[in-house]
KOLLO-521498 format. One record per atom (N, C-alpha, C, O, CB): x, y, z. Coordinates in steps of 0.001 Angstrom, whole numbers, plus 500000, padded with zeros to 6 digits. Atoms other than C-alpha are relative to their C-alpha. Glycine has a CB too. Layout:
// KOLLO-521498
XYZ ...
//
This chain:
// KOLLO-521498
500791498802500278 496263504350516434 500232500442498571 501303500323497975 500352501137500981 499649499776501458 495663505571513026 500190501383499772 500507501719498631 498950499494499037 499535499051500140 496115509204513977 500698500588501234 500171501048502247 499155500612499479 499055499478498800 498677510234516194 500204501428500204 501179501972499685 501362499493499847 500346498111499799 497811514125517218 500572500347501018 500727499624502002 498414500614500263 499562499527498673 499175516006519458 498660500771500362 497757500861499531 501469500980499992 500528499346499534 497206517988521562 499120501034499523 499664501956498916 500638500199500505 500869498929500992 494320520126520230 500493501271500363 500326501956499355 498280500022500191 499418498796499228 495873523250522183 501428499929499371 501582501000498785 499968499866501806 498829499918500465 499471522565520958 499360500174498045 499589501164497350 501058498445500644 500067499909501532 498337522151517220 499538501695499760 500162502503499073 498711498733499301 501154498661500504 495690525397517105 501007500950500445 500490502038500191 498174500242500897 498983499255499406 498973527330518718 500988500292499056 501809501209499078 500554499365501104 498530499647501000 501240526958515813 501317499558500326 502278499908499641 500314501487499904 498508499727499944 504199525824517486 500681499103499608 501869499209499912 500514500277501132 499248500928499955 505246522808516356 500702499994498336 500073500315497327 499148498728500548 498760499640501109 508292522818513611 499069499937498750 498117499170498890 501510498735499896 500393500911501218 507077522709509561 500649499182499433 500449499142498219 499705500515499083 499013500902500184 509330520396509151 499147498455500623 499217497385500018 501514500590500896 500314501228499836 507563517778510952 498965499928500224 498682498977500954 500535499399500699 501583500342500465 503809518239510271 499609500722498903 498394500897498809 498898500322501073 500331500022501491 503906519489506675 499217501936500464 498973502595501474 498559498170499287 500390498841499509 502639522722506225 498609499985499631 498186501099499326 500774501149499535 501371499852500097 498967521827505694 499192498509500810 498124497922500631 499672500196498245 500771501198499411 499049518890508421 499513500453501144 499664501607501543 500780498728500261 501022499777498484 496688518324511898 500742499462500885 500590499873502035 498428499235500157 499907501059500007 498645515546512496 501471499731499939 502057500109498925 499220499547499137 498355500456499844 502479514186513590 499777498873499634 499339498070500458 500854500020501425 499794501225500591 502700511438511283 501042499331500501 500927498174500906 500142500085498730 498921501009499368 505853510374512435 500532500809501331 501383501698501360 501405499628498817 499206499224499128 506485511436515653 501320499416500778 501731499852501854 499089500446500942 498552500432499547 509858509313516108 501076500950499239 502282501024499476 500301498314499596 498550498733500674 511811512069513930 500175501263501119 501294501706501379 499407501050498075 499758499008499086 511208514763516486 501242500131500464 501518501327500561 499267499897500969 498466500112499376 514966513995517944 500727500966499050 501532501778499505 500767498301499957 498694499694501304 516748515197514478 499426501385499501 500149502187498910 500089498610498372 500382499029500663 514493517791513573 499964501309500933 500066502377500330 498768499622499389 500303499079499145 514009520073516895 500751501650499674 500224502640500182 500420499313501357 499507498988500483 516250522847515381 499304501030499287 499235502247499458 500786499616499405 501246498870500905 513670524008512690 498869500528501334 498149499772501985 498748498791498404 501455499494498951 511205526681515239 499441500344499077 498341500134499589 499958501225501221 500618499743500526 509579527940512045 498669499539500201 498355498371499972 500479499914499227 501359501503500114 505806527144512698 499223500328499122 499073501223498290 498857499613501350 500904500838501109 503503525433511168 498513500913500041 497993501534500968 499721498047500555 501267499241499825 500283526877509837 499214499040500406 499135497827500214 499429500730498823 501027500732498832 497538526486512402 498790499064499559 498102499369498585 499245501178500859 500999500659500757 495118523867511871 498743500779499798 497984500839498831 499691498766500616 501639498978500707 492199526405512443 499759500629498774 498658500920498306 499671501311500719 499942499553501518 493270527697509144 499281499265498847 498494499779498052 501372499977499599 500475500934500778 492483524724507254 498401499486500205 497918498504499642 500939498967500175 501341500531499500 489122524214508520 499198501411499311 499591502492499749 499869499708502005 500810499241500522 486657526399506491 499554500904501137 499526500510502303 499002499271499317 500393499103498847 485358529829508280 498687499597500723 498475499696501931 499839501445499485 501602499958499877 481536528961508102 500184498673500644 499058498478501103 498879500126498488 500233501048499673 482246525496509410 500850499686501121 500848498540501570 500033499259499018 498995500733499433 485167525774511830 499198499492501170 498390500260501693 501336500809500330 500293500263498650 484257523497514911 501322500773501370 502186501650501357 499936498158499954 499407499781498894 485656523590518313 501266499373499830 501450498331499201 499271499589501100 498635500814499974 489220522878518800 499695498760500489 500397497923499922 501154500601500882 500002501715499580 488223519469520458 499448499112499118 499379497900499322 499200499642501265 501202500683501324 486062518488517245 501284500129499054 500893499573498028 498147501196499339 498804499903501184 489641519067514921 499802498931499529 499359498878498382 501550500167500316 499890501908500740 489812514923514426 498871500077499493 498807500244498275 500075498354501103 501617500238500488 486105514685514050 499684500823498787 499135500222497863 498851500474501198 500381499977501066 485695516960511605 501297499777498869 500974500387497850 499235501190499974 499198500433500815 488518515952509563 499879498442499336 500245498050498228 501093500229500655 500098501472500219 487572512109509910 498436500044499376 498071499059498734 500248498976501558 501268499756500897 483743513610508580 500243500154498578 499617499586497683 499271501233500409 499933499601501339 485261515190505651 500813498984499133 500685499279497945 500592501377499936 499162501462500302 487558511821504638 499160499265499918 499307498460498998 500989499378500948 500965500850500647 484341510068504840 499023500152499506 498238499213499375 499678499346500468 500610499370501114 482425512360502699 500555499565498680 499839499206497745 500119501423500130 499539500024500838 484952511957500499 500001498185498891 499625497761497798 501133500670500612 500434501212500496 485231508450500180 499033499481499795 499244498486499101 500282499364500381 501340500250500130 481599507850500150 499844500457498444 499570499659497547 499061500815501147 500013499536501466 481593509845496976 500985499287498804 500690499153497617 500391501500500075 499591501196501031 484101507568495347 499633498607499927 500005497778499096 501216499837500041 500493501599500045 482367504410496327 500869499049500904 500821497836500700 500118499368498402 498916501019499319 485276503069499110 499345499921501381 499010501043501761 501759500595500078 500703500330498970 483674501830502263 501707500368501213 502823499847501217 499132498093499753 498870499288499292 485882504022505029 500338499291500854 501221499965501385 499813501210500547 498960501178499614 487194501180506839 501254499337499065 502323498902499492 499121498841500267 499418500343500832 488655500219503936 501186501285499282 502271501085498734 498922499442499244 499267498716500186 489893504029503287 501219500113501322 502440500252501254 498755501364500043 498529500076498530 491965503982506872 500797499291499833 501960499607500084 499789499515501497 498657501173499888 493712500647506241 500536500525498632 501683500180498346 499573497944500026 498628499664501189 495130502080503045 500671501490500498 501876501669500317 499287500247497995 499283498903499618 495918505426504379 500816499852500898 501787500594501043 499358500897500315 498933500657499128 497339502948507404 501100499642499727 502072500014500384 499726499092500444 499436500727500879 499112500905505020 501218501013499296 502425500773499256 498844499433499032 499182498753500352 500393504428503401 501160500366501272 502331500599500970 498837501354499781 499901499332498923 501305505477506813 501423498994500621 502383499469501227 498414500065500888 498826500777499777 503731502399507351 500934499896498918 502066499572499279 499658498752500359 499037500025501132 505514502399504285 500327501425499830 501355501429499152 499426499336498644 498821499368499621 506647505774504782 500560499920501557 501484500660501896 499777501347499635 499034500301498701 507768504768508264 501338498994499332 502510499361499246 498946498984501430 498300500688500779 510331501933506456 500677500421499328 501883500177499282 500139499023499231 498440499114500246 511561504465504398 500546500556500296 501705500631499887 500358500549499476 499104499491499256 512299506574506708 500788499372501127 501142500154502010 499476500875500374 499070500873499379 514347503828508582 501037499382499306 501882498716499905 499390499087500536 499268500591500910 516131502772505806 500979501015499634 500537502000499043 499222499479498912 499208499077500010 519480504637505735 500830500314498342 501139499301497714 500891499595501193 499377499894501415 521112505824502308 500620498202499879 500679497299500713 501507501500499953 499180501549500024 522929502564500728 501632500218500041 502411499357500450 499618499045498387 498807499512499739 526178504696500489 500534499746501787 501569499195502160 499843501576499510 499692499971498793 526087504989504215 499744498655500692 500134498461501843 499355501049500549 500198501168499317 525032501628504941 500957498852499621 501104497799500240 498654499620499809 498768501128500253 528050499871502815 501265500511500573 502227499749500674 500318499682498348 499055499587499271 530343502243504567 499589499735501895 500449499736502775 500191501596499436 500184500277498490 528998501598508087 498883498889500087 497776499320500412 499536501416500872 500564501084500157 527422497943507765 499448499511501399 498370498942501568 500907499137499342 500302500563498679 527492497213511452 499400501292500723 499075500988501871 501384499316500784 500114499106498908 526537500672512989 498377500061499708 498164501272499645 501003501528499937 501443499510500253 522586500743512296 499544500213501418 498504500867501494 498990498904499139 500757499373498618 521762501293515946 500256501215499996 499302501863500426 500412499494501418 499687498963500468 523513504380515073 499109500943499413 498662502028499783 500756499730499343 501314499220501270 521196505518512374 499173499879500573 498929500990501045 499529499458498502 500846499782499284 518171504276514299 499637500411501082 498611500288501751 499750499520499977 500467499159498434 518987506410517150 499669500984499661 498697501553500156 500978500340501179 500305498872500626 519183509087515085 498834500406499152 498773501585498805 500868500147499408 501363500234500196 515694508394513655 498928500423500398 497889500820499870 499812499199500155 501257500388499258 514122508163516818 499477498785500160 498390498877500731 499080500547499563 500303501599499877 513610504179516832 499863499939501489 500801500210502239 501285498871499380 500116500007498827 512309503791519860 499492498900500973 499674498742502180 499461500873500067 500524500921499932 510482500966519847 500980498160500743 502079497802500320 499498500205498548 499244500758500024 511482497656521551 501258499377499308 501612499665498164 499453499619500081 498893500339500678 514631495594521205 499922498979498851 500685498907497887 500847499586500911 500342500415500938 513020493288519429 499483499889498375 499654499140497413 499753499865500448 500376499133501187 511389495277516952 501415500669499386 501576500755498168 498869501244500520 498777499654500557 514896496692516607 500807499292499186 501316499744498160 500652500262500789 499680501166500855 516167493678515375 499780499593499043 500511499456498062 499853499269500258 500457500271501823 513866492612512835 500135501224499234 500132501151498005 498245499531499685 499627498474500859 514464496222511662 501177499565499177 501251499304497976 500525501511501099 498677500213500611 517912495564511233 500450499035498734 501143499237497737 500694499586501026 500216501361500503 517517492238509910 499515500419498712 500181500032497752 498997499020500847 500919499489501214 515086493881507174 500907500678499144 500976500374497953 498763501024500406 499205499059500740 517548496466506120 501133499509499262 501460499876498134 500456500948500827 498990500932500391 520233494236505667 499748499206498775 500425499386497763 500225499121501046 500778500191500947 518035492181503569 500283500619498392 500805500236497345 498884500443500580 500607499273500973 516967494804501560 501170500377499139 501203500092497942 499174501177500542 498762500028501102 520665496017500431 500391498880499505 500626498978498301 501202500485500443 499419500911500212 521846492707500265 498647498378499634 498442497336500257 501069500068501345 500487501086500805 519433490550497886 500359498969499457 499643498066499024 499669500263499315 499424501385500375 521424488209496964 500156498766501396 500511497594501277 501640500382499320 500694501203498772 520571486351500616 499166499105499579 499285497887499706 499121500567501149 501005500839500321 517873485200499366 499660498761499827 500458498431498949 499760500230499352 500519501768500767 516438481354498631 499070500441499490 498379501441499683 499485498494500931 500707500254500690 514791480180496263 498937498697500669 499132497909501594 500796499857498867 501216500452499110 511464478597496994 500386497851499956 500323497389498817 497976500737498905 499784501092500408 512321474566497408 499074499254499316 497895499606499274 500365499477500821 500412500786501017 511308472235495270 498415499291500181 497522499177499341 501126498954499882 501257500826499834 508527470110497651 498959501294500303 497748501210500100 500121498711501380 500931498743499609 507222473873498863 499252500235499108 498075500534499307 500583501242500284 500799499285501183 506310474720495406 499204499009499051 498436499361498156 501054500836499049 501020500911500391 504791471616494393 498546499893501379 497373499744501038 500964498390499741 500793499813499305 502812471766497379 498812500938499756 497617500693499589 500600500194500832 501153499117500422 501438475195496755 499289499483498529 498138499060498635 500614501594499841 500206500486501619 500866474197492899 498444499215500735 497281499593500597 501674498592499028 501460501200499666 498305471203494635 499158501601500660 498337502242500005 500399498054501783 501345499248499106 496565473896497516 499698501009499384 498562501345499721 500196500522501499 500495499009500714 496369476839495149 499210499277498299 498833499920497320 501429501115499850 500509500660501377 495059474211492257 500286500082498471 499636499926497438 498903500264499958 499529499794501623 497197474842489473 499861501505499750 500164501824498601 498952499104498784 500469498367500475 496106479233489753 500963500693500580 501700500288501478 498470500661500524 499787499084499370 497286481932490437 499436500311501280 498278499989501543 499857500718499327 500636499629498551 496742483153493892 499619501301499843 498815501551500741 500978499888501307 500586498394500137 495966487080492853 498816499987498718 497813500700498682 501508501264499503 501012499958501364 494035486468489560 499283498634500000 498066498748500142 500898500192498401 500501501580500410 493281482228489025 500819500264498943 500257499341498354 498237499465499662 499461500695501345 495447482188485812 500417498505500506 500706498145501647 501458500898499262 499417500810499828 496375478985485052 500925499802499927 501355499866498776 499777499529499767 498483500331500142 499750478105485848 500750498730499584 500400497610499953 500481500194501121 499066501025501078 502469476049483578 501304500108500819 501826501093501339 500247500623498107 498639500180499804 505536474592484555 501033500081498659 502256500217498645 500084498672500663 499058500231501112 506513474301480930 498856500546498834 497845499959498447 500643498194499854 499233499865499538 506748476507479756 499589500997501594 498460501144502060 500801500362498924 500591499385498518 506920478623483339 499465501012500012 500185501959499696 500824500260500994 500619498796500233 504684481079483375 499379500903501341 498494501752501234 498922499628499034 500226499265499262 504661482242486999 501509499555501158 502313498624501110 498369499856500380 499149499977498918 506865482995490197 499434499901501186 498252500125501447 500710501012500014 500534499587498384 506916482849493991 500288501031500342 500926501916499771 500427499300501122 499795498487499966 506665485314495938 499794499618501727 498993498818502210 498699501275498950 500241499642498436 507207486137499932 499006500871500542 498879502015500106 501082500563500511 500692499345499497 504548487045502228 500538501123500892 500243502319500899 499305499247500461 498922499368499405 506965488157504410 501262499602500050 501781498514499804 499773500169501024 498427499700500204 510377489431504727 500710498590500166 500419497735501002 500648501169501210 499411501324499819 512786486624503989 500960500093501568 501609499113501934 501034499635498482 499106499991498515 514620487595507587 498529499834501200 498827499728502390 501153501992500272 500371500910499316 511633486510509178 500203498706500216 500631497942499351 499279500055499884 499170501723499871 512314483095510928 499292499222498960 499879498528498131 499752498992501723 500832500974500834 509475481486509129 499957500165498344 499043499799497605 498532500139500526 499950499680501377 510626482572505752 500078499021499163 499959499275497964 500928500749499713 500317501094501284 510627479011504120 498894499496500462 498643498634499620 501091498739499632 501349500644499311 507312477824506080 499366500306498743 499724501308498123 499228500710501550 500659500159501250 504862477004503009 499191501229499796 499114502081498912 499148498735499947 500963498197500195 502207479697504364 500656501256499852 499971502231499541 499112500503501363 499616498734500522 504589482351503887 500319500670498279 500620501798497889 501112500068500718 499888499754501170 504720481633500099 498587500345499179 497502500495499741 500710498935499554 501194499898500700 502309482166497323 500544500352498781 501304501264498455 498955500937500539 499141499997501567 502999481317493715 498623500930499043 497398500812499085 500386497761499158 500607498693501003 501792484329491068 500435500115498534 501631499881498362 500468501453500596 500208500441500998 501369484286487602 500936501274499785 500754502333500386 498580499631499464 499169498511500746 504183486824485695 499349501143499881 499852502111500452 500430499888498523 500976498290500061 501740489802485026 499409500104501700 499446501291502022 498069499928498517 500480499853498653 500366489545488743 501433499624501008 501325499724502230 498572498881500239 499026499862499219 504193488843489851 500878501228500290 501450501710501268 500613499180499661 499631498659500820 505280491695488005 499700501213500505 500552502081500695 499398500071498767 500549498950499448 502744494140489400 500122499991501426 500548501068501841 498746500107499615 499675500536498935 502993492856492669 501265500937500529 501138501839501357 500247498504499747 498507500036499577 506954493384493006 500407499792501320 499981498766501850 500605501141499700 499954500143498631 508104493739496324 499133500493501138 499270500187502323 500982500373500220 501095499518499052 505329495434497944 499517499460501413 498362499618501018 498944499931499296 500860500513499023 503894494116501026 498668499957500112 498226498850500419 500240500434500871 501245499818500085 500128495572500819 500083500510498249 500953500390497387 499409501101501278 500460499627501021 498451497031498068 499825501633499695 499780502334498684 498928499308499984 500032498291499859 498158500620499601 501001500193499604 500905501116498795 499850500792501296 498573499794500159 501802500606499147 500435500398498694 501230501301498434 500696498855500337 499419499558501572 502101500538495316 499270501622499293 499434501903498106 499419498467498752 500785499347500463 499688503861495250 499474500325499098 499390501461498631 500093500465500174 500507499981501511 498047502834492311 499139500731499598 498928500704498386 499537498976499565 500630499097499852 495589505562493075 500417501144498953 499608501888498399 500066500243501290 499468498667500328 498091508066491493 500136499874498600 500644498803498270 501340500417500715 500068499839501486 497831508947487581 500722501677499965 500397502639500661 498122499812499308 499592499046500726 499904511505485878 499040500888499380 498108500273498863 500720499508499177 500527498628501328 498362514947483831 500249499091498813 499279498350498649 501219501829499807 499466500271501390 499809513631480648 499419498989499987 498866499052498889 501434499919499623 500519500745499947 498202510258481453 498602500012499698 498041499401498788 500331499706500806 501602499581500233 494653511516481849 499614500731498876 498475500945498460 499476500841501063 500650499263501500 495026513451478646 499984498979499527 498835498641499242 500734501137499010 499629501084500914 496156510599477000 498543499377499501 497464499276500087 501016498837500808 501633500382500589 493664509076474066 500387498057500034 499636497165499638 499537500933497711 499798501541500136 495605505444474552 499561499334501308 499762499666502476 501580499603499688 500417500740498693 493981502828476543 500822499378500809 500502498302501316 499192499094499799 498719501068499358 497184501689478213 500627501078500839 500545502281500593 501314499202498717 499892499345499122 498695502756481172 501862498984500147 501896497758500044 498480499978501194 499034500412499132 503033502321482464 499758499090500697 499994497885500611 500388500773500687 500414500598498395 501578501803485926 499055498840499531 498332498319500381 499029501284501215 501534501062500033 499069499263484477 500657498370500808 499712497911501450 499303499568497680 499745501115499483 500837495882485898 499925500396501856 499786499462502647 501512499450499279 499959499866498177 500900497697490024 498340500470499996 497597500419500976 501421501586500897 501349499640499520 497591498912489372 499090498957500041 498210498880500899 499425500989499240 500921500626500269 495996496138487928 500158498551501436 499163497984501888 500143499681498235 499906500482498799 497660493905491008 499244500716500860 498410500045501467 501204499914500391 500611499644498378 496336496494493805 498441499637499928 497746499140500814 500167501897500508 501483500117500378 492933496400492048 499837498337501154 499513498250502339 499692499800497735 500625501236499482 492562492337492639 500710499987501816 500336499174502661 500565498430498797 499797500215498032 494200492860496596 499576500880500587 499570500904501818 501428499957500749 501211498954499203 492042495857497133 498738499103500151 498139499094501227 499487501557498968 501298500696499771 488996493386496293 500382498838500564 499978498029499730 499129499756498789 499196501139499562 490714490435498192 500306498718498854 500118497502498846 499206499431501266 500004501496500851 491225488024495853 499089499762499540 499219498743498862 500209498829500559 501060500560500123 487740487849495227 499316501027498648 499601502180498327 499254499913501520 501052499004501000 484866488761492202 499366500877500979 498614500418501839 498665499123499072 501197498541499619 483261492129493483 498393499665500311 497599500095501148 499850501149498448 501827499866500196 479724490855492411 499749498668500937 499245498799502053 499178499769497944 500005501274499492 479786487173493425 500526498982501379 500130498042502068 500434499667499150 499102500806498590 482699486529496006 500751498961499558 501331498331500442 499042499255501232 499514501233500044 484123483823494153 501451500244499899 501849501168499189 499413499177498917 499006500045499688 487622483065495195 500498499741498657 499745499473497721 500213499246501039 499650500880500889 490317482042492822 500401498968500043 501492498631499584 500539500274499476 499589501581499971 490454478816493370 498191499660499048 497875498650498420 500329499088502278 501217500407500880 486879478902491703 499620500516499065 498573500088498579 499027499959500461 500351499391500996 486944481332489034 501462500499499864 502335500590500726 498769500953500130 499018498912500060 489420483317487065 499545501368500002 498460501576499459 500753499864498894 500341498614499457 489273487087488139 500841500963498304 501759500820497496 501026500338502096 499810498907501254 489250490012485503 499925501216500196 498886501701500643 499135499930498998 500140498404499011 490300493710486347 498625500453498706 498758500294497492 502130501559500020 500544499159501148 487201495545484561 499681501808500472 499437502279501583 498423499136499510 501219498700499844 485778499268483978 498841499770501058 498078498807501134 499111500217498475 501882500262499456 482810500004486445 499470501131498800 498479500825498136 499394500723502279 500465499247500938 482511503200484058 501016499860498432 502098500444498371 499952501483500723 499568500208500909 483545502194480651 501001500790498895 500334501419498074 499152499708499761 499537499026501316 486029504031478091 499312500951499556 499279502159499791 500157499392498844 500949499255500935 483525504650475651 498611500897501206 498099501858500633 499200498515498709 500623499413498948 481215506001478694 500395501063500635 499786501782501427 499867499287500775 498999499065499173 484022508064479622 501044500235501123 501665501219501526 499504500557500294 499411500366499043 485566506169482157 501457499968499958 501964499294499060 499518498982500268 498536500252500320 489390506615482768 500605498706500919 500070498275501940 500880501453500337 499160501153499752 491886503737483415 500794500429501244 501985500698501396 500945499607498724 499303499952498428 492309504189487089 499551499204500883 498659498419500560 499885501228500727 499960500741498884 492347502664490246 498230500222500905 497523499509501618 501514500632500904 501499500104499241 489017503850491475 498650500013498905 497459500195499158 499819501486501116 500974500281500681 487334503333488475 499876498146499073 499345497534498147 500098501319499081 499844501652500542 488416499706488283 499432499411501098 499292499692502288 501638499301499700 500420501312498515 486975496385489698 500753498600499814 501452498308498843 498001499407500026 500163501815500721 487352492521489672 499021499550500405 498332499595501424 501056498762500364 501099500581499908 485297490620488376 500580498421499585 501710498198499150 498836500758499069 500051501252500953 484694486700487271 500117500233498478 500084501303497870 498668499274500203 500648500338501861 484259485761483575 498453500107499843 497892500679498908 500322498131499372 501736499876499707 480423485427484650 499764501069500294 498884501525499563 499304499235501072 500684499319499710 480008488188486314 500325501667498797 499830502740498453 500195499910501608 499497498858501248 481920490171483700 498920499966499030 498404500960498519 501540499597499107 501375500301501508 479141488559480990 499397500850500205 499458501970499697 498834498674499819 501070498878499665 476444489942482701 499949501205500634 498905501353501269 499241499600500566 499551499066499848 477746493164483546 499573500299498628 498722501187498571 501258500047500517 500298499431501596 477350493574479568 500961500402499380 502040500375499971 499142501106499816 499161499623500993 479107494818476686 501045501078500639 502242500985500914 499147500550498793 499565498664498945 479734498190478491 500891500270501033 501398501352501328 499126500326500667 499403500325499437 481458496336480949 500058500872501134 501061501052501825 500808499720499393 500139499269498396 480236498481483849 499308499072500780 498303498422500491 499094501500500120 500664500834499027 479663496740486813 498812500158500848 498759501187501521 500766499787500734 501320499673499289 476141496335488459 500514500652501160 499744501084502018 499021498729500376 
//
């Protein structure tokens, strides 16, 4: 489920802690913390609040019109709202792993007790799922587990990815090396040397990348004040943005579809600089080299 609500009668009531639906949420994002938090009674302001006077619906319409006004919204930036849920999904799991992930102080002083911490969480979820949890966390302090990708794996990919990048098409050099591998998933999955879990990435698309899992994850969405004043065309964030860009459009040109295994991909402007366009995430695309041509000087995309 992509929104986990309580009860339209419990929400419009006020009673549930602000502590664990924000003080302008509808919505128990995480409702495995409830265990740790039940102390705070302060409540939360009512969702009828947030709902305009002239427009409030019925308490049973709360989701509905909330999931209207989310796809007003995105409609007006141009994101097709299927595509708006799985990143707000995507959002929605990556703060669940951080909130499972216990300080690192407390996790080199108590190495073995994480059932501990994830009781205290709320982890509730199978034993299995508990496991790869664990497994993950462990991981995560302790990077130096790791392998390196073997030798026939990465000649392999090299042949089925054709010499490219797998996020852009650059062409990739062994000499000198001008890209890395990279895990699809967690190296404490079992299948963590299986070939399909790799995928070799060119330094600027390894770079932006980093450890991420999705693309919602790096919220390349988000620009600084001081940024948007800014008169320089260059951006910090520009290596996570310019990655989410090409795995927001899958791998693929925008206009054409062509994979990279058949073109190299190019983040561009849809609204240009000189047009007025700023260097963000929803005003970027990918494109080909072709479809970039004819796009024009302007470099806004048809």
């Amino acid at each position: 489920m992509i929104f986990n609500c309580q009860s339209p009668a419990s929400l419009c009531a006020g009673t549930w802690p602000r502590s664990q639906l924000g003080p302008n949420a509808d919505c128990q994002l995480l409702p495995t913390t409830v265990k740790t938090l039940k102390r705070d009674t302060r409540p939360c302001r009512p969702v009828r609040d947030l709902v305009p006077r002239n427009a409030r619906p019925s308490v049973t319409n709360v989701t509905q019109f909330f999931l209207e006004k989310m796809h007003e919204i995105a409609t007006e930036l141009g994101i097709a709202f299927d595509v708006y849920l799985r990143e707000k999904l995507d959002e929605l799991e990556e703060r669940r792993r951080i909130g499972s992930l216990p300080n690192i102080s407390w996790f080199i002083d108590h190495p073995h007790d994480l059932d501990v911490f994830l009781d205290r969480v709320g982890f509730t979820r199978r034993d299995s799922d508990r496991q790869r949890l664990k497994e993950r966390i462990r991981e995560f302090y302790s990077p130096g587990v790791r392998t390196k990708i073997e030798d026939h794996t990465e000649g392999e990919l090299l042949r089925l990815q054709q010499g490219r990048c797998h996020a852009c098409g650059e062409l990739l050099k062994r000499m000198p090396k001008n890209y890395g591998a990279d895990h699809l998933l967690s190296y404490a999955s079992a299948a963590h040397q299986e070939i399909s879990n790799w995928q070799l990435l060119c330094d600027p698309c390894n770079t932006g990348k980093g450890d991420s899992q999705n693309y919602a994850t790096l919220a390349a969405w988000r620009i600084s004040n001081s940024d948007l004043r800014s008169t320089a065309k260059s951006r910090n964030s520009w290596p996570s943005c310019r990655y989410a860009v090409l795995a927001r459009d899958e791998f693929r040109c925008s206009e054409c579809k062509s994979t990279t295994l058949q073109a190299r991909l190019w983040v561009k402007m849809r609204i240009p600089w000189g047009a007025g366009g700023q260097l963000a995430f929803d005003n970027l695309i990918a494109l080909c080299e072709h479809c970039a041509d004819e796009a024009g000087d302007d470099g806004t995309a048809r």
